[in-house]
C-alpha positions, 0 to 999 in steps of 0.5 A: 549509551555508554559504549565500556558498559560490560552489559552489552557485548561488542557484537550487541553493540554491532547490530544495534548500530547496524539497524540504526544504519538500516532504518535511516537508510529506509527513512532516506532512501525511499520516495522523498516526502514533501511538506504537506498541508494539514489544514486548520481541521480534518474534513474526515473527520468533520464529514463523519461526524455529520454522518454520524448525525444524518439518516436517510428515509427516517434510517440512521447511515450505518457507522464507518466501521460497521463492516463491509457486509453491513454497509453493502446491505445498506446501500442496497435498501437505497433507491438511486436517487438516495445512493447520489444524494449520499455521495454527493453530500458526504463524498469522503465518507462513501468514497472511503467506505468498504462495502460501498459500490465502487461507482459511487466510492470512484465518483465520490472521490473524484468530488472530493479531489475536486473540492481539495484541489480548490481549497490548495489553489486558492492556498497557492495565492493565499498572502497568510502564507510563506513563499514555500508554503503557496508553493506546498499548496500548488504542487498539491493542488496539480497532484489532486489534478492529476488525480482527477483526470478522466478514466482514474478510479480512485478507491480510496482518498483521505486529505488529511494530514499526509494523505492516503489513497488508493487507485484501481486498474481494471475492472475490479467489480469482475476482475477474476484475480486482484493484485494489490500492490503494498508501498514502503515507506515516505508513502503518500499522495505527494510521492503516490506517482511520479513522472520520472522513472514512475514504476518507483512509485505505487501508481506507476508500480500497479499501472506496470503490473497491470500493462504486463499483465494484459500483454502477457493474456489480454483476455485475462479478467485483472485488477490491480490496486495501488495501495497507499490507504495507510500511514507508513513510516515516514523520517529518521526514527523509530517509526521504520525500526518498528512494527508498530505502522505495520500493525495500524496498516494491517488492520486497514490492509485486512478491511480492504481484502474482506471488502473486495468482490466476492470472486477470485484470488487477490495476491499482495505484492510488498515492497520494503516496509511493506511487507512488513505490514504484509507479514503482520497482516498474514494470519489475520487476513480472510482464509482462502482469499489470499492466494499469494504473498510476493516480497521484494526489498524486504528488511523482514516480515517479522518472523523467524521464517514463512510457515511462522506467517500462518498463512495458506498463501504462496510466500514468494520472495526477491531481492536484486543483487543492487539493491542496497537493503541486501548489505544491512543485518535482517534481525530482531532486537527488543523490538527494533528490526524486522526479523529473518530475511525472507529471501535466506534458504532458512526461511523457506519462501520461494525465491525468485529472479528479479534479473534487471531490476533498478537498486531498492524501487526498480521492480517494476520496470520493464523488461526485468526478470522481477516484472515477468515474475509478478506478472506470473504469479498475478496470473497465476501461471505458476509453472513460468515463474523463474526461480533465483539462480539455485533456488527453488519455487517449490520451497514454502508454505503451500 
């Protein structure tokens, strides 16, 4: 760019080198992303097509993207013995299949975690590799582990390139309402969890959310789902200045909430780029199942202001006073940037007290004023919900 260039005034010149500022600040801030094993081929995507080709009973299996409605009835013409020879044959096709029953999307994942594991520890050992490159593979390989370990459900797991998945807690097949928690970037199953300060991390944010919610009703019929079934920005670039991994997460954040259980309210809880996919998916998500909309560490949700979202859900907001993302710009030029900043009286959510939390991931820890508020709107006990200091939770869209 030539910086005398009479076309761009100094203020346009400013901004744009603010949300180059930003979005390094995102690519770099975040959970740090590891080395990940692509493999020579993408079992998904050599499973589905061995699906594509199968039948059961003489029947053709219904396409992965037939819809959740069509799939549930599929598996419901199937006798037991049929439903676990599918799982146990194609286990990355049912356990990331919407509509599929979550026993057999769990089980199927749990085998796929365990073929995945295999082939990383005999890539630990492999002599074809670098130093590094066995040491990739066994760290991936002790990740599959901890995510095999007894009592975890897995909804949702893709092994190829990054890595997606998705975990639940609590019964979701009964759960009255259903919290899913939506990462930001660097997201996958490498920084999924973490051991230090693991409420930085979605499966430590939603195990929190979750602990919070059965002290606060231990009768209280919850779930809560840690949601990273979906490619986030991930370095310096333009993936993190744009919408456009918004757009590819909405669609697959839409398939997931058409496919839950058919009861209860489902709130979102968006962190960083988060929600910015949740404010892309907000008018395309199902009418009447989406009852709250929760933001914290937002960059924008690409939008001017809350009703702009086209949503009968609560628009809730946060931001912590240490949270680094409240010093950059929240706008929108050609594209890059994410718009108005959520958390800004003009926008019209209701703004919360995140009193305690921990810089741009500490949310969720315990004791802070940002955790018993989502504990609040998970449960829907609106009326405890503390507000930010001279705001006020009455202020939104519904």
């Amino acid at each position: 760019m030539n910086f005398a260039d009479e076309r761009f005034s100094s203020p346009s010149l400013r901004a744009l080198m603010a949300l180059a500022v930003v979005f390094v600040m995102l690519s770099t801030t975040g959970w740090t992303a590891l080395r990940h094993h692509t493999g020579d081929s993408d079992p998904k995507s050599l499973a589905t097509s061995a699906w594509r080709h199968a039948t059961v009973g003489g029947r053709p299996l219904p396409d992965p993207q037939a819809g959740a409605n069509a799939v549930a009835r599929f598996f419901g013409t199937l006798g037991p013995v049929q439903a676990q020879r599918l799982t146990k044959r194609y286990p990355l096709i049912v356990g990331n299949l919407n509509g599929a029953p979550l026993t057999l999307r769990y089980q199927a994942n749990q085998i796929s975690l365990g073929t995945e594991r295999a082939r990383e520890n005999a890539r630990s050992h492999s002599p074809l590799l670098s130093a590094e490159g066995r040491k990739d593979a066994a760290e991936l390989a002790s990740r599959y582990a901890s995510l095999q370990k007894p009592g975890r459900q897995i909804l949702a797991f893709d092994p190829a390139g990054r890595g997606r998945i998705a975990e639940v807690l609590g019964d979701l097949r009964h759960a009255d309402r259903v919290s899913i928690v939506v990462p930001g970037v660097d997201t996958d199953v490498m920084s999924f969890e973490r051991t230090a300060l693991p409420y930085r991390a979605p499966a430590g944010m939603a195990r929190s959310l979750y602990a919070s919610e059965r002290a606060a009703d231990p009768g209280a019929r919850t779930a809560v789902i840690a949601w990273a079934d979906w490619t986030t920005p991930l370095g310096v670039g333009l993936d993190a200045s744009t919408g456009e991994r918004a757009e590819q997460g909405a669609v697959r954040l839409t398939a997931l909430v058409r496919a839950l259980p058919a009861r209860g309210d489902v709130a979102l809880f968006c962190h960083s780029y988060g929600s910015v996919l949740c404010g892309v998916a907000a008018p395309g998500l199902p009418a009447g199942r989406v009852s709250d909309i929760t933001v914290f560490g937002s960059p924008g949700m690409r939008v001017d202001r809350a009703a702009d979202l086209r949503t009968g859900a609560r628009v809730w907001a946060t931001r912590d006073s240490s949270d680094w993302i409240g010093d950059v710009p929240h706008l929108e030029i050609a594209g890059l940037g994410h718009g108005a900043d959520p958390v800004s009286r003009a926008f019209g959510a209701r703004v919360v007290s995140s009193d305690g939390a921990e810089g741009h991931a500490g949310y969720f820890r315990s004791g802070t004023g940002s955790l018993d508020n989502f504990t609040r709107i998970a449960l829907g006990r609106f009326p405890d919900v503390r507000c930010a200091e001279g705001r006020s939770c009455t202020a939104g869209v519904a």
